[in-house]
C-alpha positions in Angstrom: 36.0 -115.7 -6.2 38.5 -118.6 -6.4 39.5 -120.3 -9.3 38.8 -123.5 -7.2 35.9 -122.6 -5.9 34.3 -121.6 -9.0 35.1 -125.0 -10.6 33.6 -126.6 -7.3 30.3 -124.1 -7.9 30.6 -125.4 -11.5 30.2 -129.2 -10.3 27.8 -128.3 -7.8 25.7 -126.9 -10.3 25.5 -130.2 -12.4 23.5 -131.3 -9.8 20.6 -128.8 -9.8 17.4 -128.7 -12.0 18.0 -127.6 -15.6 16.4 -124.0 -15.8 18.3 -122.5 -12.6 21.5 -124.3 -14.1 21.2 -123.0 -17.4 20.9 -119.6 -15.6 23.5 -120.3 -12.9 25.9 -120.7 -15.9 25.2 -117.7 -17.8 25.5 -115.3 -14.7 29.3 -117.1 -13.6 30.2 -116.8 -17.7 29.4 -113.3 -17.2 31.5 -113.0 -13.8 34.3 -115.2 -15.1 34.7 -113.0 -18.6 35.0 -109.7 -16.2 37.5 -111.4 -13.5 39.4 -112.5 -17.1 39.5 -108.7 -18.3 41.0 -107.4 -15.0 44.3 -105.8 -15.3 46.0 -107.4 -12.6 44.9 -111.3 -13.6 46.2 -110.1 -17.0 49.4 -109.9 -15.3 49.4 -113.1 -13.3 49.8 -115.6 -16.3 50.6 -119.3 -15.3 48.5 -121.8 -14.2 46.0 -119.3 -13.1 45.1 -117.8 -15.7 45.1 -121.5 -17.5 42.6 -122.9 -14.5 40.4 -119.4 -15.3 40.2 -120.4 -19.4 39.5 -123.7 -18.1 36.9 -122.7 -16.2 35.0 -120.6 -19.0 35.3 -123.3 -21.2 33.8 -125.3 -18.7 30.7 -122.7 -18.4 30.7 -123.0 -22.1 30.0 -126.3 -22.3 27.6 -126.1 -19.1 25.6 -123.8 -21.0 25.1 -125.9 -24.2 24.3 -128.9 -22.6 21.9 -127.3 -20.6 20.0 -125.8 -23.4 20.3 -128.8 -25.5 18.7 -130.2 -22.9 16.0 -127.8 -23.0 15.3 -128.3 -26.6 17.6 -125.2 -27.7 19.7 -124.6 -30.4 22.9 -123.2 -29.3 26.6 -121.3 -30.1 28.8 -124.0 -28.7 32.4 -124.2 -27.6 34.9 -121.5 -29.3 38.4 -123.7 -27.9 40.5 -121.7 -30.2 39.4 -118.1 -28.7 38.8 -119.2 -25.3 42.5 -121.0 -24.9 43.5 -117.1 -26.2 45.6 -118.1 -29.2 43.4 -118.4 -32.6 45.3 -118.6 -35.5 48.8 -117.0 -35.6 50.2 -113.6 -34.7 49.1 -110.6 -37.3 52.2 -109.7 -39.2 53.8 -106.9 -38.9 52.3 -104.6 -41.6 48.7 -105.6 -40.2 49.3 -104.8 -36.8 51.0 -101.7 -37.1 48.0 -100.5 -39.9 45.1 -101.6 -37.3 47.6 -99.6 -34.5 48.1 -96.2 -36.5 44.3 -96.0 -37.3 43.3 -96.9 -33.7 45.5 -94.0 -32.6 43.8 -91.7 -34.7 40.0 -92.8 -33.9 38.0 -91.2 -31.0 36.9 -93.9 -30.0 39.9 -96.7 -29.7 40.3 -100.0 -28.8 43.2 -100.6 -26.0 46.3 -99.9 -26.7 47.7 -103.3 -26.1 45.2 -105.3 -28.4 46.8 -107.8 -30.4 45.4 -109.5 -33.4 45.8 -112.8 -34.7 45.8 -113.9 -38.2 42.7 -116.2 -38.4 42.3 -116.6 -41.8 43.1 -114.9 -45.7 40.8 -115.9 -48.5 41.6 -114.6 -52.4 38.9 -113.6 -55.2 40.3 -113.2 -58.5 43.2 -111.1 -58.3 42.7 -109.5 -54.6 43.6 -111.1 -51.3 42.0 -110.4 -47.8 42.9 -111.2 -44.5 40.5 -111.8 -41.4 41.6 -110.8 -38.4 40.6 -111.2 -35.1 40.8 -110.2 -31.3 39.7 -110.0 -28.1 37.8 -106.7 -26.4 36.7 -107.8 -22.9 33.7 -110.2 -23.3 33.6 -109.5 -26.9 35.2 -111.4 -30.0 36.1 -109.4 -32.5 36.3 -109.6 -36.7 38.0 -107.1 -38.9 38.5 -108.2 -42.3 40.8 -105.7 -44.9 42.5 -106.1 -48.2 45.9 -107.9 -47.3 47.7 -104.8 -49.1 45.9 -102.1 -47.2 46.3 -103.1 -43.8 45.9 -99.2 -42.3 42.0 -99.1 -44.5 39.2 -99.0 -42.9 38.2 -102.6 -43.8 35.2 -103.8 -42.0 35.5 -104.8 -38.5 32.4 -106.3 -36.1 32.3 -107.4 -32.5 30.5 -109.8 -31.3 29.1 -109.5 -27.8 29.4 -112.9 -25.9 25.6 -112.8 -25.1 25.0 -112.8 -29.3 26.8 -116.1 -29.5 25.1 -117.7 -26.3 21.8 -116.5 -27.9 22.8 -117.7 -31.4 19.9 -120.1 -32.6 23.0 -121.8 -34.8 26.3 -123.5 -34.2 27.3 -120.4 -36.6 27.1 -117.1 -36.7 26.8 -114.3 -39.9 28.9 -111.4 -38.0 29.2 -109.0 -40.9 28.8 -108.5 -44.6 31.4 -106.3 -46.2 31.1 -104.4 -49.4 34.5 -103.7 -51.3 35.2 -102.5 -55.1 34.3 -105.9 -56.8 34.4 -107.6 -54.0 31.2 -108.8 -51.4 32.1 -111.0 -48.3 30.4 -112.5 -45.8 32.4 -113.6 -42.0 31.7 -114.6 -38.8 31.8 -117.6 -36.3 31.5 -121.4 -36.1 31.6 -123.0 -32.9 33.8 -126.7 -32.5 31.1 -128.7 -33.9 31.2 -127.0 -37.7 33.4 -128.5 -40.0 32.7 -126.2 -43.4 29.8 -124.2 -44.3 27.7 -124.1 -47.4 27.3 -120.9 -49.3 24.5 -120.7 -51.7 24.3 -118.0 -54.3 21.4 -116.5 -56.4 23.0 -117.5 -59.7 23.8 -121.3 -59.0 27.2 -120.6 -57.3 27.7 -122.9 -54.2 30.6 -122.2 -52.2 32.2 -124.7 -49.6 33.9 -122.5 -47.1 35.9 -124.0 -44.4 36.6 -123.2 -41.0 39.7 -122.7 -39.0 40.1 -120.6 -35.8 36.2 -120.4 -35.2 35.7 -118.1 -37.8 35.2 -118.3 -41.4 35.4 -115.7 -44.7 33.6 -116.2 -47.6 34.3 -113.7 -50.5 32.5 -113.3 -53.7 30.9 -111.2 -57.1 28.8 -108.3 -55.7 26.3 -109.1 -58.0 25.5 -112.7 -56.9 23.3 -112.6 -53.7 23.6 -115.1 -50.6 20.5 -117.1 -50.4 21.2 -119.3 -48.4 23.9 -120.4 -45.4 24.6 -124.0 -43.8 26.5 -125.5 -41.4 27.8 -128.9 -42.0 28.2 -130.4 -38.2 31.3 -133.0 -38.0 28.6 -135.8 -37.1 27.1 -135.5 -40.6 23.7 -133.1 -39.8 23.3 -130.0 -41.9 21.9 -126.6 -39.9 20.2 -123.9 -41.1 22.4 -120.3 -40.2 20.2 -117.5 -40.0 21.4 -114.9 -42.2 18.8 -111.7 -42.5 19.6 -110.3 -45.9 18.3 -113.2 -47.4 15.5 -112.5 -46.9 13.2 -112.3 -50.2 16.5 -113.1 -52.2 14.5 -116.3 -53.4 10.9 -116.7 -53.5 10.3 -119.7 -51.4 9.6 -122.9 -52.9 8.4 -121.2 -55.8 5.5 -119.5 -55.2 5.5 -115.9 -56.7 6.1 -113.3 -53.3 6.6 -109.7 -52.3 8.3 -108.5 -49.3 5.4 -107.2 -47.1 6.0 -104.6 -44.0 4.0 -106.2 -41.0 2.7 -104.9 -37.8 4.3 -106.6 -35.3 3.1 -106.7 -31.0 6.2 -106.3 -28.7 6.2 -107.8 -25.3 7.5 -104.6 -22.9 4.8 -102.0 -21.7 2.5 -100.3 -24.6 3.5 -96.6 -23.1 5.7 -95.0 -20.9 4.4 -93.5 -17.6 3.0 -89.8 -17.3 6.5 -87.1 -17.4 6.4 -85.7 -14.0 8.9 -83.1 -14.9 11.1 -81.9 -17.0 14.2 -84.0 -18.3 17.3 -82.3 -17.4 20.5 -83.6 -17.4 22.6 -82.3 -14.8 26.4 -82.4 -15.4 25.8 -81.0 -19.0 23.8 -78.1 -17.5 26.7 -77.7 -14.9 29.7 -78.4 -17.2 30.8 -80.5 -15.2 33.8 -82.6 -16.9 32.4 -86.3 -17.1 33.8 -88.5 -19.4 37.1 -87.3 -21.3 37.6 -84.1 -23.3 36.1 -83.7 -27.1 37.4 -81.3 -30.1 35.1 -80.1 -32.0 35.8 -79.5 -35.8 36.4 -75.6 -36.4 34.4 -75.8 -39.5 31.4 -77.4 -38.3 31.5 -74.7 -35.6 32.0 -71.8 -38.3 29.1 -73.6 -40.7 26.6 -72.7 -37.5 27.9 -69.1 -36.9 28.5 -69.8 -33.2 31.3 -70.2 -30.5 32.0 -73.6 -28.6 31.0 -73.6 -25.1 31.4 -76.8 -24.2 32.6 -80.8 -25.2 32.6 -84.0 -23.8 32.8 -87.8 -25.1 31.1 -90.2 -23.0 31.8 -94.4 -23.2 28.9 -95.3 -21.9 30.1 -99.4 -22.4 33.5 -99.9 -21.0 33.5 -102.8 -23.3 32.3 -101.7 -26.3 34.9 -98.3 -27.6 31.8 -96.5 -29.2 31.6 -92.9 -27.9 28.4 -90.0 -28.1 30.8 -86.9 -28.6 28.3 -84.2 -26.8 28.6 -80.2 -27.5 27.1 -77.1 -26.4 27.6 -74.5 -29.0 26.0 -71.0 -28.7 24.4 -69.8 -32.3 22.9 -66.4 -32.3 22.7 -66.2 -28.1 21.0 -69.8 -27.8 22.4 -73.0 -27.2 22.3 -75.7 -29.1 23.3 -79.4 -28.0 25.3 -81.2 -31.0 25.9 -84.8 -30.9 28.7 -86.6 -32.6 28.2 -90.4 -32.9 32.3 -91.8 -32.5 32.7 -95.4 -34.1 36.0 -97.1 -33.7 39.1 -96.9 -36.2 37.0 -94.0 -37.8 38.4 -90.4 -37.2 36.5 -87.8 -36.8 33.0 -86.6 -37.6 33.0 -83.0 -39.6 29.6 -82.5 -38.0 26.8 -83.8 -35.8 22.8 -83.3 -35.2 22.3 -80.3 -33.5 19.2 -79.2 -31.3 18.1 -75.9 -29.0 19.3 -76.4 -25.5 17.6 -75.6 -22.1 18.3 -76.1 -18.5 14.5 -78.4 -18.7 17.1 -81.0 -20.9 15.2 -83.1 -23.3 12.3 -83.1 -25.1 11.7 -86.8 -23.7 13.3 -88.6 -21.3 15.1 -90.4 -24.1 16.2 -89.7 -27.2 17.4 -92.5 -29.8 19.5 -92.6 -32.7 19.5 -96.2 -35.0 22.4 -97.1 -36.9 20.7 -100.0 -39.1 23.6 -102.6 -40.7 22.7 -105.7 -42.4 23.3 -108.0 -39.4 23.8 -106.2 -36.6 22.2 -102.7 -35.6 23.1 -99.8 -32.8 20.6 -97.6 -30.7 21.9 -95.2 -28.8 21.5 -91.7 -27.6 20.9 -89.7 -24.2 18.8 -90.3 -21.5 17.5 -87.9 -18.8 18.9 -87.7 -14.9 15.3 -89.5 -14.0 16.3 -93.0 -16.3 18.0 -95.4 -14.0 18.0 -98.4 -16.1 17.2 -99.5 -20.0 16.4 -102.3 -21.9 15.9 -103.6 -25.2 13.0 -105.7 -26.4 13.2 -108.0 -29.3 10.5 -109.1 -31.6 11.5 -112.1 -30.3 10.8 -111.2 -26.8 14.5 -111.5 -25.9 16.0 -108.7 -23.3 19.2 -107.6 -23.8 20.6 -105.2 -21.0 21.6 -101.5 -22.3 25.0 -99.8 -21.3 24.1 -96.5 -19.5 26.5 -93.9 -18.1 26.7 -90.5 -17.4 23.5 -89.7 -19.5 24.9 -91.6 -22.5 23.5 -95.3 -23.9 24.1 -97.4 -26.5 23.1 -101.2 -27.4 23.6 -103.3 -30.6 21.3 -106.2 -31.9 21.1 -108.9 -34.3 18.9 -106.9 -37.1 17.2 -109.5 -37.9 15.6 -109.3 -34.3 14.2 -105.8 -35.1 11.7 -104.1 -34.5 12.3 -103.8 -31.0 11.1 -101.9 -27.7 13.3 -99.6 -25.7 12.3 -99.1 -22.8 13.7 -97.0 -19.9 12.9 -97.2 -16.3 13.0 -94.7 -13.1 14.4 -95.4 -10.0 10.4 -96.7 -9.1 11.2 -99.5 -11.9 8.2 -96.7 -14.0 8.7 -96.7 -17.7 9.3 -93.2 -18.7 10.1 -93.5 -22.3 8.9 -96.4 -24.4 10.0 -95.9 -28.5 9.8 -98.6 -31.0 12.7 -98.9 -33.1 13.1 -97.9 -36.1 9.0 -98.8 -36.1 6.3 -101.2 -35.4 6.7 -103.4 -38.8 8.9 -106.4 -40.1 9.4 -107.5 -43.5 7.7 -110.6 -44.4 7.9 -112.7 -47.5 4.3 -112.7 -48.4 2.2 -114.8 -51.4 1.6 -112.4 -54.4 -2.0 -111.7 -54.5 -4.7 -112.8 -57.6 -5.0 -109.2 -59.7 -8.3 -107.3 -59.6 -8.2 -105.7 -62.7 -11.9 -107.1 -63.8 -13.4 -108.4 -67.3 -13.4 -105.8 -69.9 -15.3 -105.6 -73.1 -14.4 -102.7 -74.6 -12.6 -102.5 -77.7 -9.4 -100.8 -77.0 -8.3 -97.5 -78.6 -5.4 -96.8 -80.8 -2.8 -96.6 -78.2 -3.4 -99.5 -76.4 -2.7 -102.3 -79.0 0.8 -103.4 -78.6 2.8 -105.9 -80.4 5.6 -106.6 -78.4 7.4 -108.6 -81.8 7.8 -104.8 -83.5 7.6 -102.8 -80.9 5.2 -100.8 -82.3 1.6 -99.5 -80.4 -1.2 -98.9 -82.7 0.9 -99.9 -86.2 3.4 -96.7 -85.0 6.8 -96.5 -83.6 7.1 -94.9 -80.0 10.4 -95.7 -78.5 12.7 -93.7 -79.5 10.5 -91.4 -81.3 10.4 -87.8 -80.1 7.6 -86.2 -78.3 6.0 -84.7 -81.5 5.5 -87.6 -83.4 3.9 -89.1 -80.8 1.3 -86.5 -80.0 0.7 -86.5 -84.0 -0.7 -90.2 -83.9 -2.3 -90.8 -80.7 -3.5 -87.1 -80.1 -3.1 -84.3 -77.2 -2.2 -86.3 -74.0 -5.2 -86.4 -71.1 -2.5 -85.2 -69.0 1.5 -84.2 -69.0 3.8 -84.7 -65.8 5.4 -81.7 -64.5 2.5 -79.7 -66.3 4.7 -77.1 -67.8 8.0 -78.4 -69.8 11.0 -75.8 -68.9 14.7 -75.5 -70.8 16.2 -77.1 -67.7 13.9 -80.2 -67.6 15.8 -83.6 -68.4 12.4 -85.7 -68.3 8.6 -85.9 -68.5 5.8 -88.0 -69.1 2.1 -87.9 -70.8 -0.8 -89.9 -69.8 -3.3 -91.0 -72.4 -6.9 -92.4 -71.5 -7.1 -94.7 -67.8 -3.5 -96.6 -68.1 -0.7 -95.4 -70.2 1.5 -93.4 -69.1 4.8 -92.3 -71.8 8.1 -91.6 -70.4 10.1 -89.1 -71.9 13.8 -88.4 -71.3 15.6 -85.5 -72.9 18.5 -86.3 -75.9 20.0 -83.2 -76.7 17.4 -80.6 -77.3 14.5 -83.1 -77.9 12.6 -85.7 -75.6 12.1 -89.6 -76.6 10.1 -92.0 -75.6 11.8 -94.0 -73.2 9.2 -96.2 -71.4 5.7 -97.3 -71.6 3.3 -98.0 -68.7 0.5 -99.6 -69.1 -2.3 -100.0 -66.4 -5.5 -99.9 -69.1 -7.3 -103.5 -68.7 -8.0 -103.3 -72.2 -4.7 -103.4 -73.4 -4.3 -106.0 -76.2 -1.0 -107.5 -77.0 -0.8 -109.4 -80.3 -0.8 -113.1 -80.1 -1.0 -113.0 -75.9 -4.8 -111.7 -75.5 -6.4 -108.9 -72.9 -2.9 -108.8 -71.2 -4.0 -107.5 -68.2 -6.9 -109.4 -67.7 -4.6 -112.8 -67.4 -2.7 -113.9 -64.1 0.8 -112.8 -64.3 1.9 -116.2 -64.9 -0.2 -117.4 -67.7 0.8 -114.1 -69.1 4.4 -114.9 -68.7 3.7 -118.2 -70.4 1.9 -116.7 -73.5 4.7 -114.0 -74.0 7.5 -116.5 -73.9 5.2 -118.1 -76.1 4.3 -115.7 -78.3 7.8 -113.4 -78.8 10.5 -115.7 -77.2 12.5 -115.8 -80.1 12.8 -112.0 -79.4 12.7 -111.6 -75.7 14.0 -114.0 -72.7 12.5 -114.6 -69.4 15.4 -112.8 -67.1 13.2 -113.1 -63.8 10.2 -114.9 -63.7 7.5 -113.7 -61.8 7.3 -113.0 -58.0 11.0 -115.1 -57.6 12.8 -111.9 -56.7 10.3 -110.7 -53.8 13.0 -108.3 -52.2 14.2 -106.6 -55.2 11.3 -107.0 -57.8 8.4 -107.8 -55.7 5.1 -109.0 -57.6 7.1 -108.7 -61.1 8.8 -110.6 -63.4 11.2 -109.5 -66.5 11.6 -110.5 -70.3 14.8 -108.9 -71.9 15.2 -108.6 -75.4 17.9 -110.4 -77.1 19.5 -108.0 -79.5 18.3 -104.4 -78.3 17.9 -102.9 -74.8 14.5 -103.3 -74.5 13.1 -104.9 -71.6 9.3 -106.2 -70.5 8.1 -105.8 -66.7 5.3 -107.6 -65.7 3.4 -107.9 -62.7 1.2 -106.2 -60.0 1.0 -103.5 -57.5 0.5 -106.0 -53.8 -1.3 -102.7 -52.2 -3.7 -101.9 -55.0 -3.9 -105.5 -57.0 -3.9 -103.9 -60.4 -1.7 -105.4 -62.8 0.8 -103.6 -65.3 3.2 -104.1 -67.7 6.3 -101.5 -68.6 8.1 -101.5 -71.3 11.9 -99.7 -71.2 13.7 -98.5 -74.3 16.6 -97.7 -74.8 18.1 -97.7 -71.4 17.3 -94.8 -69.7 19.9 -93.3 -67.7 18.8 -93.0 -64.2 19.8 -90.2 -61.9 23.2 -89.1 -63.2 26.5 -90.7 -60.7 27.4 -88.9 -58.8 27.0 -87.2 -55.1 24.1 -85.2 -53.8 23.0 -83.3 -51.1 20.2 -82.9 -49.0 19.7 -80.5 -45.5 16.4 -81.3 -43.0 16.6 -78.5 -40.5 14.7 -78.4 -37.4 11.4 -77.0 -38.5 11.7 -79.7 -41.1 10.8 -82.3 -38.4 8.7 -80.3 -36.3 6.4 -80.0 -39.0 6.8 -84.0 -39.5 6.2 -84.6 -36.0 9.2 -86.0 -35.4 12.3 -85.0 -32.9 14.0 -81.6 -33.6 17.4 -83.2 -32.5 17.2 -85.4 -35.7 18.3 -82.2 -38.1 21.0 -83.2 -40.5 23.3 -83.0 -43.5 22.8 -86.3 -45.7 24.7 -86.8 -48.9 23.5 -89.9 -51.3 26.6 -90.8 -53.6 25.4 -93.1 -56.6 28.3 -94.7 -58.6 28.6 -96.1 -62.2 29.0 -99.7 -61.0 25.3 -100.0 -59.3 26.6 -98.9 -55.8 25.2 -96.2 -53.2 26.7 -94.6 -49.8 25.0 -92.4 -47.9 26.3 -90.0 -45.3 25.4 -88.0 -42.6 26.7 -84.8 -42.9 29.6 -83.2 -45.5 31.2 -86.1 -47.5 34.6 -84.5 -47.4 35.1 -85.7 -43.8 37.5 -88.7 -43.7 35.7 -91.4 -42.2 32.2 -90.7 -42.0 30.1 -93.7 -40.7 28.5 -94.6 -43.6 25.2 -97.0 -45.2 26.2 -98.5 -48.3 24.8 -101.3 -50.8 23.8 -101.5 -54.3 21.0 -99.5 -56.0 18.5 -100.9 -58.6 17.3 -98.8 -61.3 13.6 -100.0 -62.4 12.4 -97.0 -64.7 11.2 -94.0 -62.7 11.7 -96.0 -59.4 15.1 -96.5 -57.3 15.5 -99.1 -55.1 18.0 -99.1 -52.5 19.1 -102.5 -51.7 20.2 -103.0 -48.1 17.4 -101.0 -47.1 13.6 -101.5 -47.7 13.2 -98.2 -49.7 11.9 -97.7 -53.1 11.5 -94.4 -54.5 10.6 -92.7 -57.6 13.2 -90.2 -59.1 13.4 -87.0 -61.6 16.2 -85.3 -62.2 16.5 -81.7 -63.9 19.3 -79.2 -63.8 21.7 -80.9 -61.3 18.8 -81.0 -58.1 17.4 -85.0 -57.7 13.9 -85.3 -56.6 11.9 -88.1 -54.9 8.5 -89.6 -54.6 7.5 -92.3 -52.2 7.3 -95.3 -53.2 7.2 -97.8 -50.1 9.5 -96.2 -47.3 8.5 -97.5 -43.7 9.9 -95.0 -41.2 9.1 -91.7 -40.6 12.3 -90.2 -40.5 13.6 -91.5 -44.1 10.7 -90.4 -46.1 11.2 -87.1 -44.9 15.2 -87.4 -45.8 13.8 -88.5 -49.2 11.4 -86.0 -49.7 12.0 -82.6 -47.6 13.4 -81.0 -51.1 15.8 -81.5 -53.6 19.0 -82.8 -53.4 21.3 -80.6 -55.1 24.1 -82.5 -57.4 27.6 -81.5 -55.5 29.7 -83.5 -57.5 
């Protein structure tokens, strides 16, 4: 198609009725973008290639005033990207870094991507530098310590479809996590001048924009709750940003983060199979895609001999590979998958399954790669799938990238749960999965306890008073486990059942509600941690604690002790980190009061912590779920891994699939809250209990919503590595 005649189609299509305008536009951006990525109009530059830039920016603006018309909220113009020079040229040093670790990574980028400096932003002492480029219809963010232009950093495309579908003039492309250092970046259209940054501890932060994008660093303790665009006419908009969620309870009522069934538009269930699911070339071996090396030592951990490896691109567009093996253990094959992310080198190892010439167990099989903001599905898909799609919650389609067997897809997270659904050449659905399941956090009212009326004079053990610290007129934190049998008696009930040399912890139960936590100093165990649940618990000067609603309780206790304790969190205002609790920290010993209730059962409880107890120890730990792990679970054989879970002295986890030593493992990472015996891994919605006890870390669920993590969690110990 001409340049001129697409600008005549353009004017033409002013003309029509809105709706098959607004979809006119979308399909000629899409046809525009791809004649723009073609080698050969690369080469013709001049006027051409100006009318061509012209003419997407025209589309651009097409499409948003469509939609405006239609009531939308829409990503508008991007003049700086579209005119192909944002910002300046990358220096040197930070175009040769990004080169040298593309070179080395499976799954590169072209070799003749340029970046352009958009933007560098300081915090404290370090310095940062956003960079951006071009990759087909995609825009493209890597941001990486100015000094270190050859790290990793973190780098996000964008997918033109994300920005058309963007209920903001902004858009939250990626968080990043660095020593000390959190960020936040993405993209403004023309209309934004600065955006407005709000912060869980006050901080408000005024970022501006140039080139289209913006970069906003800061403490990684001080959560976003909040992001704003401030539009050049004067209005403020709301910029969706999903890991705010539950940062803040809203307007002030007390919350918890709830997981909620959701219904997905897309069929309910996939067809009946009608045969098996093979996949041809890989039976075959025949060569598709390009040539894949196996690591030696993940081939040696199996005991078996490489047969054969491919990687497949199944998005020209998008550099993420499937590395696919066939390795022969013990006379059967296995088929190993390696999941290839760009600039990273490498995987050690991959998720290995048995093999036969029937192909898959269904006619599609799905890996999720959950990030804060945006999230990947991919994985293989039988010779009988023609087409695939992906359903958001919001009923949104987004097309899926299929070739040669191989899918992949990435969404806005905060549009998940969705439906993939894959279709035969007789448009049947023959797989339908829900991914990662059928719930969605939702920031849900704290419920009224249900702990009833009671009577009953309380025993010894549960009158506390919170100004001495002392339960019954004794001492128990601190004290050893002795002493504490001696005054209240033999426990109801002791947790494990039988104490052993190697055990670092424990706990005893006395009467309906409290339960002692003990952790291990030396030789000897101390009291670490009370738990009450009893309704007849009587605190001094606050009443039948747990007969009161959480806030009046809170008032009392401020009332009754605050010259010895301070309200740290008041109650429910923390709904994705602290749920249906608040906190009261002492002012000159590490003590601390949490207050609160359970949202499932509506019983109310109140935990006192000593003398800080540890938590697991830092460190990095392993776990293995083989096969007949998830068969037993019900769940896909293909899914057996290595995981390693590395907890660090400044509050931060990383997991990792497979052996840590591998350079450039994909990895999940975020901070990790310690709240007594339970662990909650922020980023995620997982909250676990935890023991530990001669170098193996054990866990309890807590609240984990998909299948395939509370087995992780829970399949057996993870042994201490290092």
């Amino acid at each position: 198609m001409s340049d001129s005649a697409a600008l005549e189609r353009l004017l033409s299509a002013l003309e029509r009725p809105a709706a098959p305008r607004a979809a006119f536009a979308d399909a000629l951006l899409d046809r525009l973008v791809v004649e723009l990525d073609r080698p050969a109009l690369r080469r013709r530059r001049g006027r051409r290639l100006v009318v061509a830039f012209a003419a997407v920016v025209a589309v651009v603006a097409i499409a948003t005033t469509v939609a405006a018309a239609l009531g939308h909220d829409v990503f508008g113009g991007l003049d700086s990207w579209l005119s192909g020079s944002p910002g300046r040229p990358a220096p040197h040093g930070q175009q040769a870094g990004f080169a040298r670790r593309n070179t080395r990574s499976y799954a590169a980028f072209p070799a003749h991507t340029r970046l352009r400096l958009l933007q560098t932003a300081s915090h404290k002492t370090r310095s940062f530098s956003l960079l951006g480029f071009r990759n087909g219809p995609a825009f493209c963010l890597r941001l990486v310590p100015t000094r270190a232009p050859a790290s990793l950093g973190v780098n996000q495309c964008v997918a033109l479809r994300e920005l058309r579908s963007a209920r903001a003039p902004a858009l939250a492309a990626s968080t990043a996590h660095f020593r000390s250092v959190d960020a936040i970046f993405g993209f403004a259209d023309d209309s934004v001048r600065t955006l407005e940054v709000r912060h869980l501890r006050g901080d408000v932060q005024l970022v501006q924009v140039a080139n289209n994008a913006f970069v906003e660093l800061h403490g990684p303790s001080d959560a976003i709750v909040s992001v704003v665009a401030h539009i050049r006419d004067g209005r403020t908009v709301a910029v969706p940003f999903g890991p705010a969620l539950g940062v803040q309870a809203p307007n002030g009522v007390p919350s918890y983060v709830a997981m909620r069934p959701v219904q997905l538009a897309g069929p309910a269930q996939a067809a009946p199979p009608s045969g098996p699911s093979p996949i041809s070339w890989l039976t075959a071996r025949v060569p598709r895609g390009v040539p894949y090396t196996v690591d030696a030592r993940f081939v040696r951990h199996l005991g078996g001999s490489l047969v054969f490896a491919r990687s497949i691109q199944p998005d020209p567009n998008d550099p993420y590979r499937l590395g696919i093996a066939l390795i022969k253990v013990e006379g059967q094959l296995r088929l190993c998958l390696f999941e290839l992310f760009p600039l990273r080198g490498r995987p050690l190892g991959g998720l290995c399954s048995p093999w036969s010439a029937d192909g898959l167990p269904d006619a599609v099989s799905t890996r999720v790669m959950f990030r804060e903001l945006f999230t990947r599905v991919s994985g293989l898909a039988a010779d009988t799938v023609r087409t695939m799609k992906l359903i958001l919650v919001d009923g949104r389609v987004v097309p899926v990238r299929l070739r040669d067997n191989v899918y992949t897809v990435e969404a806005p997270s905060d549009e998940f749960p969705a439906k993939l659904v894959a279709y035969d050449d007789a448009r049947r659905p023959v797989a339908v999965h829900v991914v990662p399941t059928d719930r969605r956090p939702v920031v849900t009212p704290c419920p009224v306890p249900s702990n009833g009326h009671v009577t009953a004079p309380a025993p010894l053990y549960d009158r506390l008073n919170l100004a001495t610290g002392r339960v019954g007129g004794h001492s128990v934190l601190g004290r050893p486990l002795a002493e504490i049998e001696a005054a209240f008696g033999r426990p109801s009930a002791t947790s494990p059942s039988r104490v052993t040399p190697s055990m670092t912890s424990l706990a005893i139960e006395y009467g309906i509600g409290l339960t002692i936590g003990f952790h291990r100093t030396g030789r000897v165990f101390r009291a670490v941690s009370l738990d009450y649940r009893d309704p007849r618990l009587t605190v001094t000067g606050v009443g039948r604690a747990l007969q009161l609603p959480p806030t009046e309780l809170e008032r009392r206790v401020a009332s009754a002790v605050g010259g010895r304790y301070r309200l740290v969190t008041s109650y429910g205002s923390r709904p994705n980190r602290l749920g249906c609790r608040g906190v009261f920290q002492a002012r000159t010993t590490r003590v601390s009061v949490i207050f609160g209730l359970d949202p499932a059962t509506r019983r109310a409880s109140l935990v006192i912590l000593g003398i800080a107890r540890p938590g697991p120890p830092v460190g990095t730990y392993l776990t293995k779920i083989t096969a007949a792990d998830l068969v037993r679970a019900g769940l896909p054989p293909e899914d057996a891994h290595w995981e390693t879970l590395t907890l660090r002295a400044d509050g931060t986890w990383r997991g990792v699939w497979f052996h840590p030593r591998a350079a450039d493992q994909p990895p999940a990472e975020g901070r990790y809250v310690i709240e007594g015996e339970r662990i909650r891994l922020l980023g995620t919605p997982d909250l676990v209990r935890w023991r530990y006890s001669h170098g193996a870390l054990t866990f309890t669920v807590v609240h984990v919503p998909d299948r395939l993590a509370r087995l992780v969690y829970t399949a057996r110990a993870w042994t201490k590595i290092r």
